[in-house]
C-alpha atoms as an extended CHARMM CRD file, in Angstrom:
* protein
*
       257  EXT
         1         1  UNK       CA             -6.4760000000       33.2130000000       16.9940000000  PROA      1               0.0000000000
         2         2  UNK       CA             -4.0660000000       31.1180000000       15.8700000000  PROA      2               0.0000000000
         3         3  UNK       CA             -3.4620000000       27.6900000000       13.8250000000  PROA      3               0.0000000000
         4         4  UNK       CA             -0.6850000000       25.0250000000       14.7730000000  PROA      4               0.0000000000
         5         5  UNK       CA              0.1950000000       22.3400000000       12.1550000000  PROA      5               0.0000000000
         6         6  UNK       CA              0.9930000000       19.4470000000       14.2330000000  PROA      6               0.0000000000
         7         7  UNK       CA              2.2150000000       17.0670000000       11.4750000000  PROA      7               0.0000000000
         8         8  UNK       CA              3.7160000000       18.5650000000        7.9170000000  PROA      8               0.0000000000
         9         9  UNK       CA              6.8090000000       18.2680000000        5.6500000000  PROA      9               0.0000000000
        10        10  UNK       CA              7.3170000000       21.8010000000        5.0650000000  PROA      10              0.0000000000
        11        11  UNK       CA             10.8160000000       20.9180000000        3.3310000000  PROA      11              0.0000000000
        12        12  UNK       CA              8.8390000000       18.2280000000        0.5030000000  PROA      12              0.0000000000
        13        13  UNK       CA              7.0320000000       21.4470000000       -0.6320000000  PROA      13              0.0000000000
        14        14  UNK       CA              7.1580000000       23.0250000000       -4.1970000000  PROA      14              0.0000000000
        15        15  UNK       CA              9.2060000000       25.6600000000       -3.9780000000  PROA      15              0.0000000000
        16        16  UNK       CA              9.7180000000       26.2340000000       -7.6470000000  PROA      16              0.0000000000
        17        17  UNK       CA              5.8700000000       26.0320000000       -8.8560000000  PROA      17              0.0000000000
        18        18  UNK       CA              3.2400000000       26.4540000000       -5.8490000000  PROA      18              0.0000000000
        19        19  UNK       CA              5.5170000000       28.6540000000       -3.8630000000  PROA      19              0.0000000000
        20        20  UNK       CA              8.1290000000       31.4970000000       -4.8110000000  PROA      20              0.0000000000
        21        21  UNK       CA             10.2220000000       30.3830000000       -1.6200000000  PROA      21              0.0000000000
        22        22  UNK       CA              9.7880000000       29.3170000000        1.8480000000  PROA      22              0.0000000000
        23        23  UNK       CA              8.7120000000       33.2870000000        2.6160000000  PROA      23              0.0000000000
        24        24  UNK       CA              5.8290000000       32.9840000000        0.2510000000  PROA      24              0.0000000000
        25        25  UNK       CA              4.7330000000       29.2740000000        1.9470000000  PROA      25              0.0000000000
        26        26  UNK       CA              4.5600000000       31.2210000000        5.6510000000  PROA      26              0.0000000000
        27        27  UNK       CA              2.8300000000       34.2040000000        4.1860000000  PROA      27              0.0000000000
        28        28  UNK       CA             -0.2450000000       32.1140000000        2.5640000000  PROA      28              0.0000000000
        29        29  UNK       CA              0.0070000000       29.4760000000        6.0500000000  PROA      29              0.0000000000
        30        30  UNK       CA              0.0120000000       32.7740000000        7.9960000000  PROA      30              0.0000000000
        31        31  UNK       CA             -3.0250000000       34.4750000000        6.2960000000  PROA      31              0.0000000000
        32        32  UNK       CA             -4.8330000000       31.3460000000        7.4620000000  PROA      32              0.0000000000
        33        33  UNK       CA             -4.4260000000       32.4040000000       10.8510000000  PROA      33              0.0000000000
        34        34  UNK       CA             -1.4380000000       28.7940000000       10.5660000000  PROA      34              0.0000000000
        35        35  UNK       CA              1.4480000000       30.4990000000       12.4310000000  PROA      35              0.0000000000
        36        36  UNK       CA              3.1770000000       27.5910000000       14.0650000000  PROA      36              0.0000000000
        37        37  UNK       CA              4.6750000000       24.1850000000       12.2050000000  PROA      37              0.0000000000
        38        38  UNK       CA              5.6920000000       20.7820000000       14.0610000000  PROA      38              0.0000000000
        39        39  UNK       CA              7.6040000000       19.6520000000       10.8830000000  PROA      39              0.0000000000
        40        40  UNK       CA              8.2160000000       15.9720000000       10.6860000000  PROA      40              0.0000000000
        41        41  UNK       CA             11.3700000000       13.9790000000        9.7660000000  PROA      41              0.0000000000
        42        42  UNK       CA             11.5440000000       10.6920000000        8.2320000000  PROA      42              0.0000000000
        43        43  UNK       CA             14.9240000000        9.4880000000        7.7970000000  PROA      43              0.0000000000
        44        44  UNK       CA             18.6190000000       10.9300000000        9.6730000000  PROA      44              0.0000000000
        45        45  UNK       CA             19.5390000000       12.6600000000        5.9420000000  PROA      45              0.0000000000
        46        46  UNK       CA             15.9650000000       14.0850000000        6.3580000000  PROA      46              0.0000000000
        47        47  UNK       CA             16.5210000000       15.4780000000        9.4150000000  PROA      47              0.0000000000
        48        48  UNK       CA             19.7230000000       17.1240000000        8.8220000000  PROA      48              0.0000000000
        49        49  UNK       CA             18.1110000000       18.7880000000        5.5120000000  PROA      49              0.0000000000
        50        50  UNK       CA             15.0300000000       20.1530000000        7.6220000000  PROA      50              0.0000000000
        51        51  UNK       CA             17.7470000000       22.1570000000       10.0660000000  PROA      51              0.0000000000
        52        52  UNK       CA             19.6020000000       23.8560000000        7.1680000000  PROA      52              0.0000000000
        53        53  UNK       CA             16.2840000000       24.8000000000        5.7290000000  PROA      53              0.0000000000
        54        54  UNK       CA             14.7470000000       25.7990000000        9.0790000000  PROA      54              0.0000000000
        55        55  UNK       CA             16.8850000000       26.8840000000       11.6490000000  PROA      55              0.0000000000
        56        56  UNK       CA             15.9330000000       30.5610000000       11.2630000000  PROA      56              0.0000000000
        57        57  UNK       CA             12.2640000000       30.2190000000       11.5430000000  PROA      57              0.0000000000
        58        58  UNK       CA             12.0330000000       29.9960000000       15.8530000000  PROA      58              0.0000000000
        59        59  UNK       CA              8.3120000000       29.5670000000       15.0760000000  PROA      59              0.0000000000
        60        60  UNK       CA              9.1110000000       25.8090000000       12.9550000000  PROA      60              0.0000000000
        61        61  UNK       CA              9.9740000000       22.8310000000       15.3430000000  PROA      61              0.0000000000
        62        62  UNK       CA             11.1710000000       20.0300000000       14.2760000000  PROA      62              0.0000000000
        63        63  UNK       CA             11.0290000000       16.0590000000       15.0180000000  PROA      63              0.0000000000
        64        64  UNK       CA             13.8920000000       13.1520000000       14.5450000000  PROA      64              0.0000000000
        65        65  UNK       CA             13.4400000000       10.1320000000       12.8770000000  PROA      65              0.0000000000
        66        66  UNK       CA             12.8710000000        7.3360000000       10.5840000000  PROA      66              0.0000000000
        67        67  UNK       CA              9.5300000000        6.1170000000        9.1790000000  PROA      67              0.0000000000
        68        68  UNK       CA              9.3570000000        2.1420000000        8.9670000000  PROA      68              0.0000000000
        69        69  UNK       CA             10.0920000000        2.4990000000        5.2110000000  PROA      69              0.0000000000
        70        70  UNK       CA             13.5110000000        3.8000000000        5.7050000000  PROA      70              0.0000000000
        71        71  UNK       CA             14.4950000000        1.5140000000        8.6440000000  PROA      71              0.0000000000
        72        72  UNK       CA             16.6580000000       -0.7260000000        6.4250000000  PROA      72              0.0000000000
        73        73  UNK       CA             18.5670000000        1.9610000000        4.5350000000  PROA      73              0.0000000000
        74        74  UNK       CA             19.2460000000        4.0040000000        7.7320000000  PROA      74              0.0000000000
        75        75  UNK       CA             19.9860000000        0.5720000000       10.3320000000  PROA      75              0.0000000000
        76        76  UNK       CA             23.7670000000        1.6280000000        9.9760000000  PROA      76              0.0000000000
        77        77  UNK       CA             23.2740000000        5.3670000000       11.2260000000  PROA      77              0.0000000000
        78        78  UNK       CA             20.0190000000        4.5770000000       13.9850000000  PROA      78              0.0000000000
        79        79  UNK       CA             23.0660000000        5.5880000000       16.7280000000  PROA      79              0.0000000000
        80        80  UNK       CA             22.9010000000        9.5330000000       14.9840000000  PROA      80              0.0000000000
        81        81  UNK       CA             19.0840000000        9.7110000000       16.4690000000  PROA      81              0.0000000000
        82        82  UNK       CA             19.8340000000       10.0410000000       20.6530000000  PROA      82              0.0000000000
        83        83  UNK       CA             22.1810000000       12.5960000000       20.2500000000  PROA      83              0.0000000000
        84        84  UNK       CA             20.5300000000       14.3430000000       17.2930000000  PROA      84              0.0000000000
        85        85  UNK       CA             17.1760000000       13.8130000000       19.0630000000  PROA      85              0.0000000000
        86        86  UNK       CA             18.8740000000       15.9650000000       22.0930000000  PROA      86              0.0000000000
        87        87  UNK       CA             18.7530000000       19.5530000000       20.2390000000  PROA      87              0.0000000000
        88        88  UNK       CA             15.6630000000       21.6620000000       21.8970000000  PROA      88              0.0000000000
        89        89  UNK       CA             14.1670000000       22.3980000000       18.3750000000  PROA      89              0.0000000000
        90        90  UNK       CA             13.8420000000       18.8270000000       18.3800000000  PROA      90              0.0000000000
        91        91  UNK       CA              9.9950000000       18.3960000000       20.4400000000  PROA      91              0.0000000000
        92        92  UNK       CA              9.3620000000       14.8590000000       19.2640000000  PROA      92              0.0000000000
        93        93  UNK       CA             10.4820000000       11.2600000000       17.8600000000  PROA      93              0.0000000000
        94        94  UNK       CA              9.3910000000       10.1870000000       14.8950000000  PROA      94              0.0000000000
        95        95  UNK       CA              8.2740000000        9.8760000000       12.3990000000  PROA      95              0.0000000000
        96        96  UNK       CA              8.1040000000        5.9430000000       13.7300000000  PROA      96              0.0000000000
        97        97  UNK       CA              5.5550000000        3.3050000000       13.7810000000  PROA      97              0.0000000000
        98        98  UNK       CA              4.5130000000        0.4510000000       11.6510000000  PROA      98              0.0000000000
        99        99  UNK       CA              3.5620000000        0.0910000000        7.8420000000  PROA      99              0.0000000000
       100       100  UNK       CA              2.7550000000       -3.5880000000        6.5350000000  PROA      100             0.0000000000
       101       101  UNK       CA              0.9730000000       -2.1370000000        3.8330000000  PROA      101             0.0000000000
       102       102  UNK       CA              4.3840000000       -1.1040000000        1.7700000000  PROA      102             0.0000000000
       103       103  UNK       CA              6.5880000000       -3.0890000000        3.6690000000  PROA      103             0.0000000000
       104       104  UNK       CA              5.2630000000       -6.5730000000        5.0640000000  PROA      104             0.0000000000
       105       105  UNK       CA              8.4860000000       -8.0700000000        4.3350000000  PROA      105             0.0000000000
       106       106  UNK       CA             10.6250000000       -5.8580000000        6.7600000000  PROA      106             0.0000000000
       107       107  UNK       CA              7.9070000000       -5.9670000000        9.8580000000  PROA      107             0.0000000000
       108       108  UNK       CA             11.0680000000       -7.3580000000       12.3900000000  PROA      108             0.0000000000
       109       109  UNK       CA             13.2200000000       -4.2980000000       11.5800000000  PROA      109             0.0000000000
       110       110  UNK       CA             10.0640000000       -1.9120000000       11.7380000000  PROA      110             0.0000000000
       111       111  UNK       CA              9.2890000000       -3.3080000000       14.8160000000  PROA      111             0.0000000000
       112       112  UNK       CA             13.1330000000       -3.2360000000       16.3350000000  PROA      112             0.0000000000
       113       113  UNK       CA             13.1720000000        0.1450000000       15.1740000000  PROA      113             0.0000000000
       114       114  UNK       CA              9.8250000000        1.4790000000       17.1510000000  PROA      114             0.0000000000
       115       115  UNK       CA             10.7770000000        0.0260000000       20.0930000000  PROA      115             0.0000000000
       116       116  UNK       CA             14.2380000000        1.5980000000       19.7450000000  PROA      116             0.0000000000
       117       117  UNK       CA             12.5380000000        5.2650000000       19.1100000000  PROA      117             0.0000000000
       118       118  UNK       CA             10.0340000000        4.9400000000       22.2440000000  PROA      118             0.0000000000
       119       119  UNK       CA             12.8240000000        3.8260000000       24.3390000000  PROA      119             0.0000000000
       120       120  UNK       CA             14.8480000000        7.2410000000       23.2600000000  PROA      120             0.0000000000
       121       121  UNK       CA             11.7340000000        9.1710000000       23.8510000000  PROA      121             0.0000000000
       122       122  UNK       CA             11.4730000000        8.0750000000       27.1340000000  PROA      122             0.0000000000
       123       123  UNK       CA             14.6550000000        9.0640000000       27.9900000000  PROA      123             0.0000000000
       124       124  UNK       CA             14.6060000000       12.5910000000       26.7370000000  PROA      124             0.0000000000
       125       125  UNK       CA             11.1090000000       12.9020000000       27.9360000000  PROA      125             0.0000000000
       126       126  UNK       CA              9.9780000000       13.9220000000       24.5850000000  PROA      126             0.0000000000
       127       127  UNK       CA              6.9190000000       12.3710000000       22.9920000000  PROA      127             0.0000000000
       128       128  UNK       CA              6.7750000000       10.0800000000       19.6860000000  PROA      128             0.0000000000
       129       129  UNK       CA              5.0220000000       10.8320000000       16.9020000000  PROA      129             0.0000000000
       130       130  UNK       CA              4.1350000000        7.6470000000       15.4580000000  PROA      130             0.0000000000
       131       131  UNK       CA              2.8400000000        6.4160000000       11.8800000000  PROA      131             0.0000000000
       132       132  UNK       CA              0.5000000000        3.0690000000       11.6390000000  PROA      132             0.0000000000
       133       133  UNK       CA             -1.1190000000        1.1660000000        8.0010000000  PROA      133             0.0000000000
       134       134  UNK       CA             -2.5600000000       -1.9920000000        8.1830000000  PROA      134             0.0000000000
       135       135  UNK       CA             -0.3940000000       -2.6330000000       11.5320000000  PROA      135             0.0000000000
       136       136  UNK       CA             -2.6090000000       -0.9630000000       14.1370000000  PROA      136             0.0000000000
       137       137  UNK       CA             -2.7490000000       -4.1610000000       16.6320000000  PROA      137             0.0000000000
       138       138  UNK       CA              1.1390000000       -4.3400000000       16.5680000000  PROA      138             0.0000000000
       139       139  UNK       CA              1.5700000000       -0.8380000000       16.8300000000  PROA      139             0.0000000000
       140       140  UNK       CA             -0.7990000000       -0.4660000000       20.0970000000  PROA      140             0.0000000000
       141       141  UNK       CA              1.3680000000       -3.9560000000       21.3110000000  PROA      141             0.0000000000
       142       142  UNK       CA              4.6610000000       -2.8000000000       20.9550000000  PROA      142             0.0000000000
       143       143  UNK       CA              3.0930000000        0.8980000000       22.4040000000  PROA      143             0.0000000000
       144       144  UNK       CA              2.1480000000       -1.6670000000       25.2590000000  PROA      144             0.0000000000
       145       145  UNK       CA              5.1570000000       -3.4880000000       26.0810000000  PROA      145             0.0000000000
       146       146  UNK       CA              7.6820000000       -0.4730000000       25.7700000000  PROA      146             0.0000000000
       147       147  UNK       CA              5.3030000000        1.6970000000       28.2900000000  PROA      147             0.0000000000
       148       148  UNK       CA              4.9870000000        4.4470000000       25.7580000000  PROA      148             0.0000000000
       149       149  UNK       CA              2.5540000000        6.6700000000       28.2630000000  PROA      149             0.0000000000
       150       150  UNK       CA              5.8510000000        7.3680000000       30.1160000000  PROA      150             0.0000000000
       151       151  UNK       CA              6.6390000000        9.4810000000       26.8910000000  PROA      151             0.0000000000
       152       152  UNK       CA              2.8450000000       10.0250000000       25.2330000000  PROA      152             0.0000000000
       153       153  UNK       CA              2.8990000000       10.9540000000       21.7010000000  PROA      153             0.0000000000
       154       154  UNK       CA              0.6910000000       11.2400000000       18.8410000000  PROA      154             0.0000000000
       155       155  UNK       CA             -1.1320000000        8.7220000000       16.6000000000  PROA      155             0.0000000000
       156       156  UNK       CA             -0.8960000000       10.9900000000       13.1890000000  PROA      156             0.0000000000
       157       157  UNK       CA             -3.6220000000       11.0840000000       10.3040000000  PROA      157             0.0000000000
       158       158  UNK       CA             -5.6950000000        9.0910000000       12.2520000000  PROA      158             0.0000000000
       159       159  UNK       CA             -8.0850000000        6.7640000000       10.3420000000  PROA      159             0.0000000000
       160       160  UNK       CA             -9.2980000000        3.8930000000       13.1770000000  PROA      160             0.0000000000
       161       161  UNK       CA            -12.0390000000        3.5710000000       14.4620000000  PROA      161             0.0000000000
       162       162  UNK       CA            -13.6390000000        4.3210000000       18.1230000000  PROA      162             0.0000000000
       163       163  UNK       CA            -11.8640000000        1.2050000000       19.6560000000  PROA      163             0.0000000000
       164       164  UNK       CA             -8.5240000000        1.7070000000       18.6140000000  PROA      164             0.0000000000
       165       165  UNK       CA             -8.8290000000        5.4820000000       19.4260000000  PROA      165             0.0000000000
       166       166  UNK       CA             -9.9840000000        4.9040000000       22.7040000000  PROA      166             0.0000000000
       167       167  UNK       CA             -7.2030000000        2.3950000000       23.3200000000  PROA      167             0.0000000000
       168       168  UNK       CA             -4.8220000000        5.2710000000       21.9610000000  PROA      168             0.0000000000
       169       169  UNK       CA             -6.3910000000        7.4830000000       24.4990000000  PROA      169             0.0000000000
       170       170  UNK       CA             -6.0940000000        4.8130000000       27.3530000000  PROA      170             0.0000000000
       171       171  UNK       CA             -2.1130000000        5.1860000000       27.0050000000  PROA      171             0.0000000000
       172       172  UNK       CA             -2.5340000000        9.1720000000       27.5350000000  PROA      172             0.0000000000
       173       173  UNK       CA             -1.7660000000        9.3980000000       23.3580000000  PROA      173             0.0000000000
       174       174  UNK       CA             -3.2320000000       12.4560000000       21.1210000000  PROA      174             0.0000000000
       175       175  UNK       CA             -5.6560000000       11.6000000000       18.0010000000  PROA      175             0.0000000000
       176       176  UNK       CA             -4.4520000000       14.2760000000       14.9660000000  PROA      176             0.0000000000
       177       177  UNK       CA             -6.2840000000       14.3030000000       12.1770000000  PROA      177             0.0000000000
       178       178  UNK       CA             -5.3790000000       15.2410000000        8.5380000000  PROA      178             0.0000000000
       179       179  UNK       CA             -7.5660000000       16.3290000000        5.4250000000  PROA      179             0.0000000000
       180       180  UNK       CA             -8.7800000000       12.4830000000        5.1810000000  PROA      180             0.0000000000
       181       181  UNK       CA            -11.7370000000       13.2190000000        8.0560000000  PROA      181             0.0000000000
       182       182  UNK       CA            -12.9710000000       15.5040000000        5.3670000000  PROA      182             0.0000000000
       183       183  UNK       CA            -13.2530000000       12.9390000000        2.2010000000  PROA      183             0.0000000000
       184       184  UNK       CA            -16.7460000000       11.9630000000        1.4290000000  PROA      184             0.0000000000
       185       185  UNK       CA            -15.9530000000        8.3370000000        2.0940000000  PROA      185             0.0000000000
       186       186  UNK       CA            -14.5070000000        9.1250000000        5.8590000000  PROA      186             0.0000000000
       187       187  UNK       CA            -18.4140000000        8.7970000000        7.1250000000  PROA      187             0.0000000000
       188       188  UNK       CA            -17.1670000000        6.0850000000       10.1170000000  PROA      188             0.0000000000
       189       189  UNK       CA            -13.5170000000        8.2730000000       11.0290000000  PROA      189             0.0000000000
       190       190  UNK       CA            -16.2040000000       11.2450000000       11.0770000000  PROA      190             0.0000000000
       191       191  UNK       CA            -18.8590000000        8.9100000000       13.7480000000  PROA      191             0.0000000000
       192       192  UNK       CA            -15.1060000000        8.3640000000       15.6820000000  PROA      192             0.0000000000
       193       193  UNK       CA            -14.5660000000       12.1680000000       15.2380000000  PROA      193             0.0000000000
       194       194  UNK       CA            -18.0750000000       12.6330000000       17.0570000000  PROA      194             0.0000000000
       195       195  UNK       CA            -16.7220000000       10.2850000000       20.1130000000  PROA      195             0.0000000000
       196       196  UNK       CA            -13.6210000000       11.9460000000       20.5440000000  PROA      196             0.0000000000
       197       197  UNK       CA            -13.0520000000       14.3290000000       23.3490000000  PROA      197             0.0000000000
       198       198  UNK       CA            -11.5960000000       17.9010000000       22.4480000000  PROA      198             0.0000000000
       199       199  UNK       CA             -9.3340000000       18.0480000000       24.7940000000  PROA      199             0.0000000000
       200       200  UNK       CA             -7.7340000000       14.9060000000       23.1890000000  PROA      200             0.0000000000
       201       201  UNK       CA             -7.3160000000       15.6860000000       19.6300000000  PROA      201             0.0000000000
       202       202  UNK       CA             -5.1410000000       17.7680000000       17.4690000000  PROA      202             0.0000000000
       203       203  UNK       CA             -4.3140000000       18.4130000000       13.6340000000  PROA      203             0.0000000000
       204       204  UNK       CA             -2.4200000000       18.2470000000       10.9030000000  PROA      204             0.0000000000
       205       205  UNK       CA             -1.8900000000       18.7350000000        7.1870000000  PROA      205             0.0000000000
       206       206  UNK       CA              1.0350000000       16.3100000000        6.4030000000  PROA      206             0.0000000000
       207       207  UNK       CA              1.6560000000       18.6140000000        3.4900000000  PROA      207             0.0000000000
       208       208  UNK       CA              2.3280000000       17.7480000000        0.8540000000  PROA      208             0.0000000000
       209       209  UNK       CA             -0.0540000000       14.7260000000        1.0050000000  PROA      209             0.0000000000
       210       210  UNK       CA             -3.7310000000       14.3630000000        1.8160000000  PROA      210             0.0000000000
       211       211  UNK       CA             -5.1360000000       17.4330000000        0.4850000000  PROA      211             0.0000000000
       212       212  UNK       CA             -8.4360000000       18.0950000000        2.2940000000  PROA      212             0.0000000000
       213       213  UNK       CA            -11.4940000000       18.7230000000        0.5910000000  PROA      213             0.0000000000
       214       214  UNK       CA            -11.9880000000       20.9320000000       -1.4290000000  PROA      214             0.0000000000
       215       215  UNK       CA             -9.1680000000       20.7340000000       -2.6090000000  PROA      215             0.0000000000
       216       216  UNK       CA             -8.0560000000       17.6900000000       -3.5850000000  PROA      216             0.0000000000
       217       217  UNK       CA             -6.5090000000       16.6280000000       -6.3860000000  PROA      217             0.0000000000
       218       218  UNK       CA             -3.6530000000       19.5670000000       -5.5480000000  PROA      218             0.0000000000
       219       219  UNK       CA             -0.2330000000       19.4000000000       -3.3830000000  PROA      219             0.0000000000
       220       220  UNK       CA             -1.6470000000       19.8790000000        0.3120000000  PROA      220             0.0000000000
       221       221  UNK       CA             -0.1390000000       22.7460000000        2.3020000000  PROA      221             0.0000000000
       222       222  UNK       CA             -0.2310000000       24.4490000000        5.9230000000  PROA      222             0.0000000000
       223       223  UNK       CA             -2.4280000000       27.1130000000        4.4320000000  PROA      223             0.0000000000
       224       224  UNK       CA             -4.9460000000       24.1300000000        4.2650000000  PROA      224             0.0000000000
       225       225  UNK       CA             -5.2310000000       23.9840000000        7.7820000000  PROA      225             0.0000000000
       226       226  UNK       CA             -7.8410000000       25.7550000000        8.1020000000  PROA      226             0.0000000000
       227       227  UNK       CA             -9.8870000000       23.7630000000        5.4100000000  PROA      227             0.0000000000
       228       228  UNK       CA             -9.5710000000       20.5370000000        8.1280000000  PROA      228             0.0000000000
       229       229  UNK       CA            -10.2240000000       22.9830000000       11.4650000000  PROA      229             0.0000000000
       230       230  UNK       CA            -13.1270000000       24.3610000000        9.9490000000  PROA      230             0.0000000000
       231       231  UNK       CA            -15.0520000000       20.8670000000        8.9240000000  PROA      231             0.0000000000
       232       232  UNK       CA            -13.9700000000       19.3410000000       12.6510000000  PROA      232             0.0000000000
       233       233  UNK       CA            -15.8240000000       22.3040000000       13.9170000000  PROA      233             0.0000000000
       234       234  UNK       CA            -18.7370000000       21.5440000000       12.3870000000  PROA      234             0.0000000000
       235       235  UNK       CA            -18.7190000000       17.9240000000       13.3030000000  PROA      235             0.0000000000
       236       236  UNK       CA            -17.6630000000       18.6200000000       17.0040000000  PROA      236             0.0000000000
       237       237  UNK       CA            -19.9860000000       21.6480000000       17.1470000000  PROA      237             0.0000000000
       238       238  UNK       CA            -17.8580000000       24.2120000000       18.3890000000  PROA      238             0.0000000000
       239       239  UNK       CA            -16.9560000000       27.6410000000       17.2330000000  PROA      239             0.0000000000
       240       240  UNK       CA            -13.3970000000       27.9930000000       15.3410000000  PROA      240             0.0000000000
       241       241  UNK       CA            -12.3540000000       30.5750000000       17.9590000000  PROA      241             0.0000000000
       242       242  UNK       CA            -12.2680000000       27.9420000000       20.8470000000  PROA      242             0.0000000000
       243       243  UNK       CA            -11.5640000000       24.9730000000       18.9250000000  PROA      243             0.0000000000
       244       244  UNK       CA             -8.2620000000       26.6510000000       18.1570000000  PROA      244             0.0000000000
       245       245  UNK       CA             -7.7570000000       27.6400000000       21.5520000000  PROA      245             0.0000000000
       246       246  UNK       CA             -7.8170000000       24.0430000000       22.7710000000  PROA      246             0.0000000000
       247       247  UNK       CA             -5.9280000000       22.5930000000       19.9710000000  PROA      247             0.0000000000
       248       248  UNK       CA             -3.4360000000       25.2460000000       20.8730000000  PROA      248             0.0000000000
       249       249  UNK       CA             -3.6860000000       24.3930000000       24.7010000000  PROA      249             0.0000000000
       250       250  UNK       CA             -3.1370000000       20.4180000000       23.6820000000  PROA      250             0.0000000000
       251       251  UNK       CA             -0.1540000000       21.0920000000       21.2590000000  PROA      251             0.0000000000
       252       252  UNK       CA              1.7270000000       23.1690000000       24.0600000000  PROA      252             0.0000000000
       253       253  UNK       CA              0.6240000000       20.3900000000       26.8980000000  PROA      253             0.0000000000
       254       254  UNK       CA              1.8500000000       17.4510000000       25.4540000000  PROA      254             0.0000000000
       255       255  UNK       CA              4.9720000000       19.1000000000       24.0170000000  PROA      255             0.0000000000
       256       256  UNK       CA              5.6710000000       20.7350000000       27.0460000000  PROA      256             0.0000000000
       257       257  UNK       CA              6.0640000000       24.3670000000       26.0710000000  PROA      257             0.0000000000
């Protein structure tokens, strides 16, 4: 049995305190039974620091590209993501999407920039991996309008409800969910949980952030994988053995390994 982190930041971890070095990070991930990392990029600079970290782990794949809070600081180098986007350790776009809640005032180049990503994915048949707060309606538009089931992709830390997921699900998207679907307060995410189909979901840390219970309060890591796996299986009913198998079987389909 084995664990797949679908969305972390493996490169935003504390190497100096938590962790010894990037060694000591896989060990603890690894005696979780997490052996395989999707890490996620958020900006062109980020991207290029992920590889040099990375490269020699054939185990860590990597995606290209710029969350909506670093459109405007990146709009001069958005012609570096096609051709970076190209290399095969490179299984998705993103991270892209919408955020209104940091950012209201920059929702046209958000927008220009999503649309800009899903058209990329589509070309190199790759899917998007795409990021959404207090902008779900636009996001699920502009997923609309661009024909983003030609690429699929990923809504990541999923916190909608049973609508919106099943609108998600409509466009042939994946639901991953992080270490929020185990807060206390997460009771109508955890109804949606109930609603979702298995073969439909998948799930993620987003280490460093979103610590699932119980450990919150500390920097998230892979290793807490297993913390968010185990709770789903209790909610979904389903023994860890074979809810790993299918989130395995649903990483590898919709990244096309």
């Amino acid at each position: 049995m084995f664990l797949i982190d679908s969305h972390c930041h493996l490169d935003q971890l504390n190497y100096n305190l938590l962790h010894k070095d990037i060694e000591d990070m896989l060990r603890k991930s690894n005696e979780n039974y997490v052996k395989k990392f999707l890490t996620v990029s958020t900006s062109i600079n980020n991207f290029y620091n992920i590889k040099k970290l990375f490269d020699n782990y054939n185990f860590i794949f990597y995606s290209c590209g710029i969350h909506p809070l670093h459109c405007q600081k990146e709009i001069n180098i958005l012609n570096q993501l096609k051709p970076l986007s190209i290399n095969p350790r490179v299984i998705a776009l993103g991270e892209t999407g919408l955020d209104y809640y940091y950012s209201p005032e920059t929702k046209k180049i958000q927008q220009y920039f999503f649309r800009k990503h899903i058209r990329i994915a589509i070309q190199l048949n790759k899917p998007i991996i795409v990021h959404t707060r207090n902008s779900i309606n636009d996001t699920i538009q502009i997923l609309k309008e661009e024909n983003a089931e030609k690429c699929g992709g990923i809504l990541h830390s999923f916190t909608e409800n049973d609508k919106i997921a099943f609108k998600l699900l409509d466009l042939g998207f994946y639901i991953s969910l992080s270490g929020i679907v185990t807060f206390k307060n997460s009771i109508e995410l955890q109804n949606t949980l109930k609603k979702i189909p298995l073969k439909n979901l998948l799930i993620e840390t987003d280490c460093p952030y979103l610590s699932p219970i119980p450990h919150r309060g500390k920097e998230n890591q892979p290793a807490y994988l297993l913390d968010i796996a185990k709770y789903i299986c209790l909610i979904k009913k389903i023994h860890l053995e074979e809810f790993a198998e299918i989130i395995k079987n649903n990483f590898y389909t919709l990244f096309k390994f």
